[in-house]
N, C-alpha and C positions, 0 to 999 in steps of 0.2 A: 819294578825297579825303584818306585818312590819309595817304600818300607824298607826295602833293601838301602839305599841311599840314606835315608833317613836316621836307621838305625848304624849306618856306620859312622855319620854325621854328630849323633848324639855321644857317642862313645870318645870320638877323635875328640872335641868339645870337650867334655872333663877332663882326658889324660891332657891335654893341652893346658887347663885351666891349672893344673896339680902339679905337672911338672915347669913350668913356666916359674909358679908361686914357690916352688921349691929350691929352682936352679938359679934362676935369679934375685932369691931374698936378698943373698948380701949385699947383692948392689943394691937393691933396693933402700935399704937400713944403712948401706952409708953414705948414700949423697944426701945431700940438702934436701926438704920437703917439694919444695916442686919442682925441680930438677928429678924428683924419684917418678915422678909421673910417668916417664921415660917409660917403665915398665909394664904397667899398667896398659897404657896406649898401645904398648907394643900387642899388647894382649891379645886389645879388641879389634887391630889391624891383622893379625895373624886369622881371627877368626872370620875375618870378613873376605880373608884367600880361600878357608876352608869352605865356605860355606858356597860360595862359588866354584871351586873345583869339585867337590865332592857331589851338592846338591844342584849348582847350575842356578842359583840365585844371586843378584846382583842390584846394585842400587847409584843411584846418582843423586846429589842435593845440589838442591838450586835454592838460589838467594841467601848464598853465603856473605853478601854483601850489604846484607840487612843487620849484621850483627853487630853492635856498638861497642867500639872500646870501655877498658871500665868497666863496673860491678852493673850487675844486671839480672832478671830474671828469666830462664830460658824454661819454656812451660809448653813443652809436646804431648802431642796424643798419645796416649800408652793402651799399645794392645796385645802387647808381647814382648818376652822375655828381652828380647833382640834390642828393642829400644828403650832399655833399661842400662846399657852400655855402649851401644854402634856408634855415637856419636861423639863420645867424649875427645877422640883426635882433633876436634874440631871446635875442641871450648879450649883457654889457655889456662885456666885454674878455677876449675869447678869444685863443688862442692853439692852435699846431700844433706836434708835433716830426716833422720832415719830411726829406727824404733834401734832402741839401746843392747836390745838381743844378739843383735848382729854383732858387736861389738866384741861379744862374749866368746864367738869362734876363735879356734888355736888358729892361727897365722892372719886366715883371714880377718879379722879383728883388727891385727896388729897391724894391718895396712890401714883399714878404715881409720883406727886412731894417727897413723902418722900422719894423713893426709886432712887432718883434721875438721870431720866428715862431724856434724852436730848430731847426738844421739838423744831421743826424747822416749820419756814413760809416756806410754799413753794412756795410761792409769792418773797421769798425774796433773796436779789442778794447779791454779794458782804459783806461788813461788817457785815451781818446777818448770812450768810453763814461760813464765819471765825468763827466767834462766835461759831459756832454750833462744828465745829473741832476743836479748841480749849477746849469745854466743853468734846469732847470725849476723847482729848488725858487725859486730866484729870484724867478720871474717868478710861481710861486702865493704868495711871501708877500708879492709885491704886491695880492692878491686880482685874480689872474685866472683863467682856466676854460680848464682843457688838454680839445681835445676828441679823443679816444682811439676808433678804429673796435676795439671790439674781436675781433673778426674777421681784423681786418688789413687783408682786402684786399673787393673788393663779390664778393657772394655771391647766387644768384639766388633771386627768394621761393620758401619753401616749404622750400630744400635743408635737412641736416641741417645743425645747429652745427657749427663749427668755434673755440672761441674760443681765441685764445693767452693763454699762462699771462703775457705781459708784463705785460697791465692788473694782473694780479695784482700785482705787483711793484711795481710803480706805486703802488697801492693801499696796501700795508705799507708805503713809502717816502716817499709824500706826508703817509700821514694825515690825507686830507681824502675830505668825501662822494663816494659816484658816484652820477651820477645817468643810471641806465637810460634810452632812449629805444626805444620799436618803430614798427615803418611799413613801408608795402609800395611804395615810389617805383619798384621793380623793375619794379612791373607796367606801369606807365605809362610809365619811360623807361628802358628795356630796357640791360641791359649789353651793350657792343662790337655795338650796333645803332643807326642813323639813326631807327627809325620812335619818334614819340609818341603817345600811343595819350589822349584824351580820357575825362574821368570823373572822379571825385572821391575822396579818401582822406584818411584821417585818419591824423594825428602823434602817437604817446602818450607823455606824460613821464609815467615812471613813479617814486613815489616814491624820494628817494634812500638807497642803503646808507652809515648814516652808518660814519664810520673807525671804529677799533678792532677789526675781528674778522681770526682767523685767514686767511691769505691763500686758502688752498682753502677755506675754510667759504665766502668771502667771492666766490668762483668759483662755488661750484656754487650760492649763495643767485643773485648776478649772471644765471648761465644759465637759474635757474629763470624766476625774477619774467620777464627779457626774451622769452623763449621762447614763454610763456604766454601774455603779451600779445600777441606776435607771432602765435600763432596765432588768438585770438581776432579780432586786427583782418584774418587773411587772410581767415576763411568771413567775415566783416564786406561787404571789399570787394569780394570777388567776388559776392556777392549783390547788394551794390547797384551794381556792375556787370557785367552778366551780357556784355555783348559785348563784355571783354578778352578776348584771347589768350592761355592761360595759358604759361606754358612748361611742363615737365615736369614740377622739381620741386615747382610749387605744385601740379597736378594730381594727385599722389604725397601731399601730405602732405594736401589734400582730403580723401583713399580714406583715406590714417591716421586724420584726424579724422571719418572717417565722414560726411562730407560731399559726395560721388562726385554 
């Protein structure tokens, strides 16, 4: 039933993404820029009914009360597709700095640019680089919320850290809060895998490292706080779901935390 669920999950998921983008462009393209959000939002709420009807996955955030008014950096764990969007109902006007290809898609594109989403070469050195921080400090002194995977790239629950030192820079550069997020969406919608896997998991905003501190104090405080909680809500949700599949490295970091 999981394959079967799975695959009818991934299908409903694009017609959903295709037909949304298609039926709703005009509103989109004629309201104001962040009054278009509307649509988008609606997107990733529609997908968060399907994903629970269809597959029987479900989620709850906690410490929504962590988030500060005002421009800010929102810097969650990425381990899957899922949290590359699930959260956006819950930022007021966010924003991405994102490779410039994306840009390039017919429609999809032309959202990214409405919403004016910073697109960078990452080929590119010097004066293209400035450009790019330049367009972010921008768009945070209009009080908006850059959301930064610090990581980089999705990573599978459980592995070890990897964080690059760019949020850092970021960090000394904006002068504005970060605000940590932990979650385990790894377990339940699998990297460069079809299958979704039902159960339940919690979101943790954790409170944010306000600006001013040195950029590594402000790293290794970042990796502590996120880490911690990241472990806490793994033995979390593996417990109260005992018939996920783990993959390796949460299996791994289990037997670390003495939880085997």
């Amino acid at each position: 039933m999981i394959i079967l669920r799975s695959i009818l999950f991934n299908l409903v998921f694009y017609a959903n993404l295709v037909v949304q983008m298609i039926v709703l462009t005009p509103i989109y393209f004629l309201l104001p820029r962040k009054k278009a959000w509307f649509v988008p939002k609606n997107w990733v709420r529609s997908n968060h009914w399907l994903l629970e009807k269809i597959v029987g996955t479900t989620f709850e955030i906690e410490g929504l009360e962590n988030i500060p008014d005002g421009p800010y950096i929102f810097a969650p764990k990425h381990q899957s597709f899922w949290d590359a969007y699930a959260l956006l109902p819950w930022l007021d006007d966010p924003f991405y700095i994102l490779k410039r290809e994306l840009t390039w898609i017919p429609l999809f594109g032309w959202y990214i640019i409405k919403q004016r989403m910073v697109p960078v070469n990452r080929a590119a050195r010097g004066k293209a680089m400035t450009d790019v921080m330049e367009r972010t400090k921008n768009e945070m002194a209009t009080g908006r919320q850059l959301i930064i995977y610090p990581e980089g790239t999705r990573r599978p629950p459980g592995a070890p850290p990897e964080y690059k030192y760019g949020i850092a820079r970021l960090y000394r550069d904006l002068q504005v809060p970060v605000v940590p997020v932990a979650m385990h969406p790894g377990l339940f919608w699998p990297r460069r895998r079809f299958l979704r896997f039902p159960g339940h998991f919690k979101v943790r905003v954790l409170p944010p490292v306000e600006a001013g501190l040195d950029p590594d104090a402000f790293l290794k405080k970042l990796i502590a706080v996120t880490e911690a909680a990241s472990d806490e809500l793994l033995v979390e949700t593996v417990k109260a779901n005992p018939h996920l599949p783990l993959p390796p490295t949460a299996e791994q970091r289990l037997r670390e935390l003495g939880q085997a």
